[in-house]
C-alpha angles and dihedrals in degrees: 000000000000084000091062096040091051086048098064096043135074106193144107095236112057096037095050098048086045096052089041085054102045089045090059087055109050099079092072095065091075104237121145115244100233091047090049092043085054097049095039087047093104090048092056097045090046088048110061090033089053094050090048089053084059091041085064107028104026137107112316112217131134127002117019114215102173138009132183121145111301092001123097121161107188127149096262082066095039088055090046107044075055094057099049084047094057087039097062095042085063110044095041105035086056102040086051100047086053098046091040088103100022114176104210098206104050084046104055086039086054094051102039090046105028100031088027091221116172108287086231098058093046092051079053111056091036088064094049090058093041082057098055092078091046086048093055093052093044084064100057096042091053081039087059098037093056095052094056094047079055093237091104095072089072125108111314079236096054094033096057090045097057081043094062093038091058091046088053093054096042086055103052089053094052091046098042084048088051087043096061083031101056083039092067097045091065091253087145104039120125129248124046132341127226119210123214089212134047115235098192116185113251141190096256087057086047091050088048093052090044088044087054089052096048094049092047097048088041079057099046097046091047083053097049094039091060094041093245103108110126128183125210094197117077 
């Protein structure tokens, strides 16, 4: 819920109450800080380099406080380049945190009996998640492979490219192989779907949906109290 809010705003205020209250309750979800700083990692690099590029590119108003060809900082860019900061803090920290210890299967049973998606989507998308830990060990057994083959001293550069070529590789045959695979056991036929294991809807999935509201409209009204609320739609 506060991801779609925050998708459809461009303004300091909601995405910064949103991110300040996500943040607060993070914690409870029982992941351990140095496990959450190295998932979020790429998060916190895009971020700041995302907000620079409107810095310098962004919408010009007010106050100009540099100017050179295509360059303008002012503080409509500086407000912005704030904004999309904040923005992607909060979309991605929290998307992250709740996807850190994903189980694949409850997953995919949620979404195909509670959201009703197409079973096929939802098969899907659960083998591709069962196949990121496949992918992981599939790198350091080409990483170690190719050490002892002695191709894996070169340059770090050279050395991680080969790395992700041969991953690439590695991961269209394996999907190509539980593609065929899905097919013949009937994944894409058509009509109803049975499903092996209940995925009943609880309270606690009740009190996170009505957390998500409350975040989103704490965001909105702060927004609209202090006159910043901006809307990208319309």
């Amino acid at each position: 819920m506060p991801a779609l809010l925050l998708v459809t705003t461009l303004d300091v205020v909601s995405a910064a109450v949103a991110l300040t209250l996500q943040l607060l309750l993070i914690p409870f979800l029982g992941i351990p800080f140095r496990t959450l700083l190295r998932r979020t990692a790429p998060v916190l690099i895009a971020a700041p380099l995302a907000a620079a590029t409107v810095v310098l590119y962004g919408r010009e108003s007010g106050t100009v406080y540099a100017e050179f060809l295509l360059v303008r900082i002012s503080d409509g860019s500086l407000e912005l380049a704030l904004a999309t900061l904040l923005r992607i803090l909060a979309i991605g920290i929290p998307a992250i945190a709740l996807f850190a210890r994903p189980d694949a299967t409850r997953l995919g049973d949620a979404l195909g009996q509670n959201l009703r998606l197409p079973s096929r989507f939802v098969l899907g998308g659960v083998a591709a998640l069962r196949l990121l830990t496949v992918l992981r060990d599939d790198a350091r057994l080409l990483e170690r492979a190719r050490r002892a083959r002695g191709i894996g001293d070169r340059g770090r550069v050279r050395r991680a490219l080969g790395l992700v070529f041969a991953l690439l590789v590695l991961s269209i045959r394996r999907g190509s192989a539980l593609a065929i695979g899905m097919e013949a056991r009937g994944v894409g036929a058509p009509g109803p779907r049975t499903w092996t294991r209940p995925s009943p809807w609880r309270a606690s999935d009740t009190a996170v949906v009505a957390v998500g509201i409350a975040i989103s409209t704490v965001a909105v009204v702060a927004a609209v109290l202090t006159g910043e609320f901006t809307s990208v739609i319309g």
